[in-house]
C-alpha positions as CSV (number, residue, x, y, z in Angstrom):
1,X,37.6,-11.3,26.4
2,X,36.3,-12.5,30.1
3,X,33.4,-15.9,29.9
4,X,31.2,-12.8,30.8
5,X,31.7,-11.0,28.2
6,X,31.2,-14.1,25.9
7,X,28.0,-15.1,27.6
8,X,26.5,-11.7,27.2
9,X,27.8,-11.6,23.2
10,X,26.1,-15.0,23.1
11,X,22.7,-13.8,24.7
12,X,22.7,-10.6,22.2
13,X,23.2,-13.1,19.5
14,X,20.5,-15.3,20.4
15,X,17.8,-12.2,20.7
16,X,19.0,-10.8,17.3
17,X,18.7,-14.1,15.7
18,X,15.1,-14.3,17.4
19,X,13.9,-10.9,15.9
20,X,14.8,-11.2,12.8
21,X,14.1,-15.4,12.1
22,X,10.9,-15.3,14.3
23,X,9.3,-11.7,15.2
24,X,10.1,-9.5,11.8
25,X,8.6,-13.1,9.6
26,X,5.7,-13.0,11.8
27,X,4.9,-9.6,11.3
28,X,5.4,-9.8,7.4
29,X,3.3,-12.7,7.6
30,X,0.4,-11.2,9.5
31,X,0.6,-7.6,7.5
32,X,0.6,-9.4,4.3
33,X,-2.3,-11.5,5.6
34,X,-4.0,-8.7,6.5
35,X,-3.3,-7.1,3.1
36,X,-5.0,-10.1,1.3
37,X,-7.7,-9.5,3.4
38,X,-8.0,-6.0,2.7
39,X,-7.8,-6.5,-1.1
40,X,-11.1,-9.4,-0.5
41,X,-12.7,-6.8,1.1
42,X,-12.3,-4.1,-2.0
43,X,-13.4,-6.8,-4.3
44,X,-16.6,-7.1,-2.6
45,X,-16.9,-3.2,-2.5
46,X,-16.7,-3.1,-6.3
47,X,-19.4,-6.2,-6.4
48,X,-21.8,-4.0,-4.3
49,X,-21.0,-0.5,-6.3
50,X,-21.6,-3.2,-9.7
51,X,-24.8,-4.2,-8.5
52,X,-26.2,-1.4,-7.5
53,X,-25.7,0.1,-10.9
54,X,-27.2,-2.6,-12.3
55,X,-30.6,-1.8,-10.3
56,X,-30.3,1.5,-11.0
57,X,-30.3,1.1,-14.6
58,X,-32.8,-1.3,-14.3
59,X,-32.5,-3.2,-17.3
60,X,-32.5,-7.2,-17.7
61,X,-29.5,-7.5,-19.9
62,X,-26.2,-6.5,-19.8
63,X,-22.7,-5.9,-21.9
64,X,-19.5,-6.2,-20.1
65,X,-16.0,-7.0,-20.6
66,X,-15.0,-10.4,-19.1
67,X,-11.3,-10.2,-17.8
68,X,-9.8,-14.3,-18.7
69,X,-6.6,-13.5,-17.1
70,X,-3.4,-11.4,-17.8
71,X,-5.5,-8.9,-18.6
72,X,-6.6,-10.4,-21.7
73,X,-10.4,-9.2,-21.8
74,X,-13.5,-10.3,-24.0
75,X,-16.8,-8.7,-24.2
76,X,-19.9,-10.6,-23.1
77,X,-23.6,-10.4,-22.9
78,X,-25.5,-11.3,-20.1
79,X,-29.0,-11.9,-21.2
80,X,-30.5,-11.6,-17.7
81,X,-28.9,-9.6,-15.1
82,X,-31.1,-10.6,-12.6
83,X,-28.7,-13.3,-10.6
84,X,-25.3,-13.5,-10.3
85,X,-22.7,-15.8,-9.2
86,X,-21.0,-14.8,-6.3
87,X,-17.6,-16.6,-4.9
88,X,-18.5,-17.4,-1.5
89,X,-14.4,-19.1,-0.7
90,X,-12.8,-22.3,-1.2
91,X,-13.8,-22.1,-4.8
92,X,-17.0,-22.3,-4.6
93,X,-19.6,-20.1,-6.3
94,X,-23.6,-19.1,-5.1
95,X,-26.1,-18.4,-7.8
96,X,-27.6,-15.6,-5.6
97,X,-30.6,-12.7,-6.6
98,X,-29.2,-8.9,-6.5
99,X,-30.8,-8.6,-3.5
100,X,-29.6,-11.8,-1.8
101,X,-25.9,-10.6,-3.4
102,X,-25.7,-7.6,-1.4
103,X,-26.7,-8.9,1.9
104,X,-24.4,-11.6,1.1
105,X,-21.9,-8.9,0.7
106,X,-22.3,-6.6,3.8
107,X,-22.1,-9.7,6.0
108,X,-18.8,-10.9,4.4
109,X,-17.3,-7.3,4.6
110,X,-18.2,-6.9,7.7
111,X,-16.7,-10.5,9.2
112,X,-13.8,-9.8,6.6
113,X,-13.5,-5.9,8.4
114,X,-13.5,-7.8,11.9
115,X,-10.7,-10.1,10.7
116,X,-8.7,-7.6,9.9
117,X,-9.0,-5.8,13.3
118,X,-7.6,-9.2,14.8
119,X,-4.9,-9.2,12.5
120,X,-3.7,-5.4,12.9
121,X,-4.1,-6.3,16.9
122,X,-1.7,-9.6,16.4
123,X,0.6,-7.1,14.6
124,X,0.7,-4.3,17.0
125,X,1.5,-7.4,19.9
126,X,4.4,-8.5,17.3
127,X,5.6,-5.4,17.4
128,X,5.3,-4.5,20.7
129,X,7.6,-8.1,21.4
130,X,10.3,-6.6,19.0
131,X,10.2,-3.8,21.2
132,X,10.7,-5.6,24.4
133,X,13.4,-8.0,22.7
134,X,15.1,-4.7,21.4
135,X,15.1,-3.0,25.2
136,X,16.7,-6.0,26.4
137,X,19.2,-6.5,23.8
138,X,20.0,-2.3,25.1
139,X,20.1,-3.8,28.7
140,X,22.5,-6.7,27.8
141,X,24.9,-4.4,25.9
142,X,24.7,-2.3,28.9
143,X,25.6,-4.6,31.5
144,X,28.7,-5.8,29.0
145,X,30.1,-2.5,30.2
146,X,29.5,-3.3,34.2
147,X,32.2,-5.2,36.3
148,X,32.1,-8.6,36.2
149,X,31.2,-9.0,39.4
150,X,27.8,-7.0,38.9
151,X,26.9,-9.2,36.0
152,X,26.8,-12.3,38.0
153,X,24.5,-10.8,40.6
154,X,22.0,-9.9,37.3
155,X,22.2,-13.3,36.1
């Protein structure tokens, strides 16, 4: 094997070694990001359908079944339905009217909506990099095939 041919191998190493430790970990990272986000998003949907029921029904109290964690549920009563709690991120909770709730709601789902766009963007340039680091692995392979003397003027 010529010090071409090695310097090539190397350089095909190098950009497969980049795709799969760099570009395919970003990508996972950013589509499960945006799955997160997604899931936040159907959270607050259910919220809104809840609440709206509620002020259909229109009644001040309410039964439910409170879910404690691995799906270990108890029932409760809710002796006036009339505010809610509402996590609003980082832990923290808002005692907010049913009103207040929803608008609370469309304007989250709708910044959370726009998030998403920006991550499905910084996904499509991830995988548009993966492409171009893929054409040019094709190149490399195809100039191991070219006379030596060719591959110098390339590089």
């Amino acid at each position: 094997m010529t010090s071409g041919n090695l310097n090539v191998d190397d350089k095909v190493l190098q950009y497969e070694a980049f795709i799969t430790d760099v570009l395919k970990r970003d990508l996972q990272r950013v589509l499960e990001q945006r799955d997160d986000v997604y899931e936040k998003i159907s959270q607050y949907l259910q919220l809104k359908n809840t609440i709206k029921s509620i002020q259909e029904t229109d009644s001040k109290e309410l039964k439910t079944d409170v879910d404690l964690g691995c799906n270990f549920y108890v029932q409760a009563h809710v002796p006036d339905a009339s505010k809610i709690f509402v996590a609003v991120g980082y832990g923290f909770f808002v005692e907010l009217t049913l009103p207040e709730a929803l608008k609370f709601i469309e304007k989250k789902t709708k910044q959370l909506t726009e998030y998403t766009e920006v991550l499905t963007k910084d996904a499509a340039k991830i995988k548009a990099n993966i492409r171009l680091v893929l054409e040019g692995l094709r190149e490399l392979q195809g100039l191991k095939d070219l006379p030596e003397t060719t591959r110098r003027e390339v590089f």
